[in-house]
N, C-alpha and C positions, 0 to 999 in steps of 0.2 A: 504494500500500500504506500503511495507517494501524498502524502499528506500536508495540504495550507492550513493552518490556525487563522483564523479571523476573527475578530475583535470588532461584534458591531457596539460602533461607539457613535452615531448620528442622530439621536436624539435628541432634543431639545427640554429634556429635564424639567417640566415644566413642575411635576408633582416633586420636585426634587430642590424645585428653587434656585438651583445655581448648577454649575456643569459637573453634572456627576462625575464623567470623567477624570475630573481632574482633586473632585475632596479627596482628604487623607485618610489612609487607615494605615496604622502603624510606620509613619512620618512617607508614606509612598501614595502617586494617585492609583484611584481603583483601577485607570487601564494599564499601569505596570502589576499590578497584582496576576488582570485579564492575559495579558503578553505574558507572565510569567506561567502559568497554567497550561499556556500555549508550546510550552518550551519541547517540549518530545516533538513537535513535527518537521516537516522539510523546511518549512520556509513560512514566515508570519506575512499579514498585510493588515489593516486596519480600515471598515468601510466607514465612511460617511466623514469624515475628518481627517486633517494631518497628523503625523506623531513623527518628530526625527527618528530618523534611521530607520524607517517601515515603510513598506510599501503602500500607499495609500489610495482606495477603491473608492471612486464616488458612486452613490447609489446609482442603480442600472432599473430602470431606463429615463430616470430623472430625479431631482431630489423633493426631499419630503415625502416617501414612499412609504416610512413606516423600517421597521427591521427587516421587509421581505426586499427593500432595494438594496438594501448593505449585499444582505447574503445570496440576490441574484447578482450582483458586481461581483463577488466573491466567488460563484460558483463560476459564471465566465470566466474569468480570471485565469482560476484553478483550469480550467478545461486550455486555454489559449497556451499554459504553460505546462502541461502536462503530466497535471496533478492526480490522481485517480479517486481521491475526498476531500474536504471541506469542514476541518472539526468549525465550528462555531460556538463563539460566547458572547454574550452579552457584557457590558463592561461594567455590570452591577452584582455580581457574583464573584464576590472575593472568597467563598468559603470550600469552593471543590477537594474532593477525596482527590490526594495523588494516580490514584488509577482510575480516573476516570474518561479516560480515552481508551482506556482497556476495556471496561464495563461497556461502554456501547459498542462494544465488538467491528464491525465491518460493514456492515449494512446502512440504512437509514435507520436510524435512533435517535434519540433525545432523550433526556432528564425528564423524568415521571414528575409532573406541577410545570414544569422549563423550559418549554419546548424549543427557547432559542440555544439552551448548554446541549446541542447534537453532533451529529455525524451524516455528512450529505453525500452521499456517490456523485460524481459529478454527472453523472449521466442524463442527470433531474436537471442538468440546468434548463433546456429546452421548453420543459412541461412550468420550470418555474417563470420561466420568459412569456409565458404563456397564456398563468393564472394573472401577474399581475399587469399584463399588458389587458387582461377581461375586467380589472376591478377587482380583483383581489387581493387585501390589504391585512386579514388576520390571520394572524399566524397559525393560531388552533387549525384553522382550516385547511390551509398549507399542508398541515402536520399529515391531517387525514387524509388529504388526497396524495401526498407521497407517499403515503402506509408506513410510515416513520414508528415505529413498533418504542412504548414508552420503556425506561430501564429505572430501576430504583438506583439511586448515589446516594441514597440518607437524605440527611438534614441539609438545604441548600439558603443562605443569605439570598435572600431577592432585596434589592435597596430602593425603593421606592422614594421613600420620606427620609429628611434627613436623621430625623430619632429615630429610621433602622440601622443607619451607621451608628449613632451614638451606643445604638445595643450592643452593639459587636465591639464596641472599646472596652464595655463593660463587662 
């Protein structure tokens, strides 16, 4: 398996109030946590935003797409360079098990509650160029119509609001 990490970080944080991206947890922003998570695969890139030294993916096929433009730039991407998946995270998920690029095995997968912490065959990119070229903008649905099979990782930080980071200092 030839594997890109991707880090959708193109949100506008709006229930988050400031750029999630970039708050601390343990003196780091959350997308150095994201890129560090990312570290087992071939090659990182980061949709929706800049980050030095990363490769950076503007939403496909235009922005303000929601997470399904990051991860269709990402899955092009991957295919143009000849990646054979697509692990994906969100950049609000600092708490992952270290094996959990393991736990979703090979296939289409995602994080049971998570469904943007997955694993995308690139093969999907076509079918995802597809859905959101028809209006297709929520991910659950996404999920279903790739047959993205859910995997337990445990307990997963989703950071929404900023008292979910202050939870996690605590």
């Amino acid at each position: 398996m030839r594997l890109l990490g991707v880090v959708l970080a193109g949100g506008q944080s709006r229930r988050f109030g400031r750029d999630k991206a970039l708050a601390l947890l343990d003196g780091r922003p959350l997308i150095d946590h994201a890129l560090a998570a990312l570290a087992g695969c071939d090659a990182l890139a980061v949709a929706g935003r800049e980050w030095p030294g990363i490769a950076s993916l503007p939403d496909r096929p235009s922005p303000d797409l929601g997470p399904l433009g990051g991860l269709n730039a990402a899955l092009h991407h991957a295919v143009a360079k000849g990646f054979s998946h697509v692990a994906s995270l969100p950049v609000d998920s600092p708490t992952l098990p270290a094996d959990w690029l393991a736990k979703l095995g090979d296939g289409s997968a995602h994080a049971a509650g998570q469904p943007l912490i997955a694993l995308w065959p690139v093969a999907l990119a076509d079918g995802l160029e597809a859905f959101v070229a028809g209006g297709g903008r929520r991910v659950r649905d996404w999920v279903a119509h790739a047959g993205a099979r859910a995997v337990d990782l445990g307990p997963l930080a989703n950071l929404n609001h900023p008292g979910d980071l202050d939870r996690l200092h605590r």
